[in-house]
N, C-alpha and C positions, 0 to 999 in steps of 0.2 A: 499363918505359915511363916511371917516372917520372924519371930521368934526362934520358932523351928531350927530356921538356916541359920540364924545369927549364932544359937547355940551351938550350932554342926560347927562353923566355922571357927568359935572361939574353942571348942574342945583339940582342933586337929592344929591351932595356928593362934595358941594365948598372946603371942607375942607382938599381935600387930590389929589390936583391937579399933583400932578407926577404918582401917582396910575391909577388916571382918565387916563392919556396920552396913561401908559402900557399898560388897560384894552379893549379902545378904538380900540388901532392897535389888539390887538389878538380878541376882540371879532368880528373885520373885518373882521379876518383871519378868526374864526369859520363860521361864515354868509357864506362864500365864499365855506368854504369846503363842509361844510353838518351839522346839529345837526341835531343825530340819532330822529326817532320817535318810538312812541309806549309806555310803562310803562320806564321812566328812573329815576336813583338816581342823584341827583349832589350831587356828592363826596367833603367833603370839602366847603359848601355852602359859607359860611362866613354871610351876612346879606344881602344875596339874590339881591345882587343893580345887578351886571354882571347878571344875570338868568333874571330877571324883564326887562332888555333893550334887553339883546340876544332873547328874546321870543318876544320882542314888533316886532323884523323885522324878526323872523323867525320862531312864529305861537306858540301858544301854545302847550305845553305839559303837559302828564300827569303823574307827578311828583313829589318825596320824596326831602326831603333836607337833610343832615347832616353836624354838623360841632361838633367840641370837644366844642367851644365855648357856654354855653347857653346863654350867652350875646349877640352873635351873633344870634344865632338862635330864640331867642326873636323876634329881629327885623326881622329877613328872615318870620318868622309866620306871621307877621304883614304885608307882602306886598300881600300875598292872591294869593302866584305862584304855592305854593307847596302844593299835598293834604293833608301831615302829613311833620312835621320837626322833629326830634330828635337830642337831642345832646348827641353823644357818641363818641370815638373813631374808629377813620377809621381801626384799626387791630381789630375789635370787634364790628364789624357791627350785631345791634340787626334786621336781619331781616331771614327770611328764607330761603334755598338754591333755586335757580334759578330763582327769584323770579321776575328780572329786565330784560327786553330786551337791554338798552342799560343804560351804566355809564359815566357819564360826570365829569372831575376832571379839573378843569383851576387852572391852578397856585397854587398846594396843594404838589403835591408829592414830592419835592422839600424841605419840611418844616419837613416832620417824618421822624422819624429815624428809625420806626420798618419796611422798605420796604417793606423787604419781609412779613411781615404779612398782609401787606394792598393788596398787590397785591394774597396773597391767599384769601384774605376774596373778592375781588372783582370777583375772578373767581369761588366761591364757589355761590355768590348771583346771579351771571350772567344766563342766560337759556342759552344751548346750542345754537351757534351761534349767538349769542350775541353782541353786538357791546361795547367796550371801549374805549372811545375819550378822549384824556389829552394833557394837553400843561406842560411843564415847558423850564425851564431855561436851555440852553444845555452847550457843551462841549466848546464852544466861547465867552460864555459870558464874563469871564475876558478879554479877547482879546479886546472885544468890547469898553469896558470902555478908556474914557482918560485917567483917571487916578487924581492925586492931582495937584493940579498948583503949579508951578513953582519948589522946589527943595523937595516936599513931596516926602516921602519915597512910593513908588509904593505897595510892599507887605503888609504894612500896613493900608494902602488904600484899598485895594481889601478886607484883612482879616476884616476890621471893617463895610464895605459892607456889608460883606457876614452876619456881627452878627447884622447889624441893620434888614436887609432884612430878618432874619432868613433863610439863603440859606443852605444847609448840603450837596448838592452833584448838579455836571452839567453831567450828564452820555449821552453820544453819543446815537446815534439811535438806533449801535449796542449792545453797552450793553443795553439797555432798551430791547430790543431783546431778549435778553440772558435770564434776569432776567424773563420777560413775558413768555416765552416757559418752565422756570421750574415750573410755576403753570398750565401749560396745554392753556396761550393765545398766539394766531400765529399773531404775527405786520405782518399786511397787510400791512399800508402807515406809510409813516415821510415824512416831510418836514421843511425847516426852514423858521421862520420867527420872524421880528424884527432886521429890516437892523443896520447897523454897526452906522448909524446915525440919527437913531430913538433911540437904546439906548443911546446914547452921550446927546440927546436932553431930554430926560427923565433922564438922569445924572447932565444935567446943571438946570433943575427947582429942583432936590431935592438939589441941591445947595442951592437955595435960598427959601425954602420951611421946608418942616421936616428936612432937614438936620443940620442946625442951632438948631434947638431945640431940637433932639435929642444928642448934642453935649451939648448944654446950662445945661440938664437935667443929664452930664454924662455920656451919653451910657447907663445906665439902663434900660430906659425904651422903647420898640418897640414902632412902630409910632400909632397905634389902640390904647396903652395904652395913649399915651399922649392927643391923641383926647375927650378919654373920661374922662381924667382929667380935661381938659377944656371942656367940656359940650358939644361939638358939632358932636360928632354921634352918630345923631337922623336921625329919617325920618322930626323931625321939622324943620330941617335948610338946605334951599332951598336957591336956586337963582337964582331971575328969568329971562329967558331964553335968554333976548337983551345980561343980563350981560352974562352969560354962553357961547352964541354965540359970544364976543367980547375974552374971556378969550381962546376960542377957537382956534381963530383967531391968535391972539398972539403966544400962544405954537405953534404953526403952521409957525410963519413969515421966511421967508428968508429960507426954509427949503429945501434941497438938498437933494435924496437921495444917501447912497450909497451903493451899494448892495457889498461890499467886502467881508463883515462877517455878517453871521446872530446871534444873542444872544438868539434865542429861538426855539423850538422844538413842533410840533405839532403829536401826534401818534396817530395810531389808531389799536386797536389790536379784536379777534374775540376767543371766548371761541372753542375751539374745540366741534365738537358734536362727541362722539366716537360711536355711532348706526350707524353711516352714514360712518364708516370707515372697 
């Protein structure tokens, strides 16, 4: 399957093929585990490309979007997944209490810095018993990475990672644990995934990829901003799908897994219902 997605992704989004790579393996991972049903929010939308392919193989849903971005959220409108989009901030979610059966967040939490506000706003919007599904980045990710070739300084390496990626925190299972039970949500499951050589291989295309032009540009600007300086995220720029399937193919070649460290974290946690206590 992951071929599959990888292709979906590089047909609808040519322009940010290490993103695709990332997007691919975890949106595997979700398919595999479960996306919750019933009324859900996806937290953090971004431009609804991940939700438009996760739904095409695991059935639609009926569905809000948010993202801080309204640039983003423009285009997530425009794919016709979500009933309403808004764009606000994830600690100040304009919606009503317990309003969602279940919250879906890929690759977001990771990025704010008010955590703990977001995770009270998500247990506030939640109905009792409630389902919260999230992936980020965990406690191994810097483990995972190569690192710089040849006599690069390693910590510098990792720190300029972390500010292209905008990363702010890789917290274990158990602190994610921690933090979720002081807003009243009980982590049911963790699991990790994104083997030790899936991220190397998604570290060796941003090699040759944004990484270069993020460099070229400075370090200023993140890699969404440089896309839309050069014009190209849109839903107009496609490619079609031989080439997307060949692109695929490639990120793919010669490809070994190895499961020694994983670089990412899958959770899922459940609102307490306290009537039932």
């Amino acid at each position: 399957m992951l071929r599959t997605l990888l292709t979906e992704f590089m047909m609808h989004a040519p322009y940010q093929p290490a993103t695709n790579y990332w997007r691919a393996v975890e949106t595997e991972e979700i398919i595999k585990y479960d996306l919750p049903k019933g009324r859900g929010l996806d937290l953090g939308c971004g431009d609804g490309h991940l939700m438009a392919i996760l739904t095409g193989h695991a059935g639609r849903r009926e569905l809000a979007g948010l993202d801080i971005d309204p640039r983003e959220t423009a285009i997530a409108q425009a794919r016709n997944i979500y009933g309403v989009v808004v764009s606000a901030p994830a600690d100040n979610l304009p919606f009503r209490d317990c309003q969602f059966d279940f919250i879906f967040s890929n690759s977001v939490l990771e990025h704010i810095g008010n955590i703990e506000g977001v995770l009270k706003e998500v247990a506030r919007v939640l109905r009792p018993s409630g389902r919260f599904l999230f992936t980020v980045p965990g406690e191994n990710f810097h483990r995972c990475l190569r690192g710089p070739w040849l006599w690069g300084d390693r910590e510098l390496y990792l720190r300029e990672t972390d500010a292209r990626c905008s990363h702010l925190r890789y917290w274990s299972a158990r602190q994610w644990s921690e933090e979720l039970r002081k807003v009243g949500l009980t982590q049911i499951h963790q699991h990790e995934y994104l083997t030790l050589a899936q991220v190397q291989r998604w570290e060796s295309i941003v090699r040759f990829t944004s990484g270069p032009l993020y460099r070229l540009l400075g370090s200023r600007k993140k890699p969404v901003e440089i896309q839309r300086q050069m014009r190209i995220r849109s839903l107009r720029v496609r490619l079609p799908r031989v080439l997307a399937s060949l692109s695929a193919g490639v990120m793919n070649l010669g490809f070994h897994p190895d499961r020694s460290y994983y670089g990412c974290l899958l959770v899922e946690a459940t609102k307490r219902d306290d009537k039932s206590e």
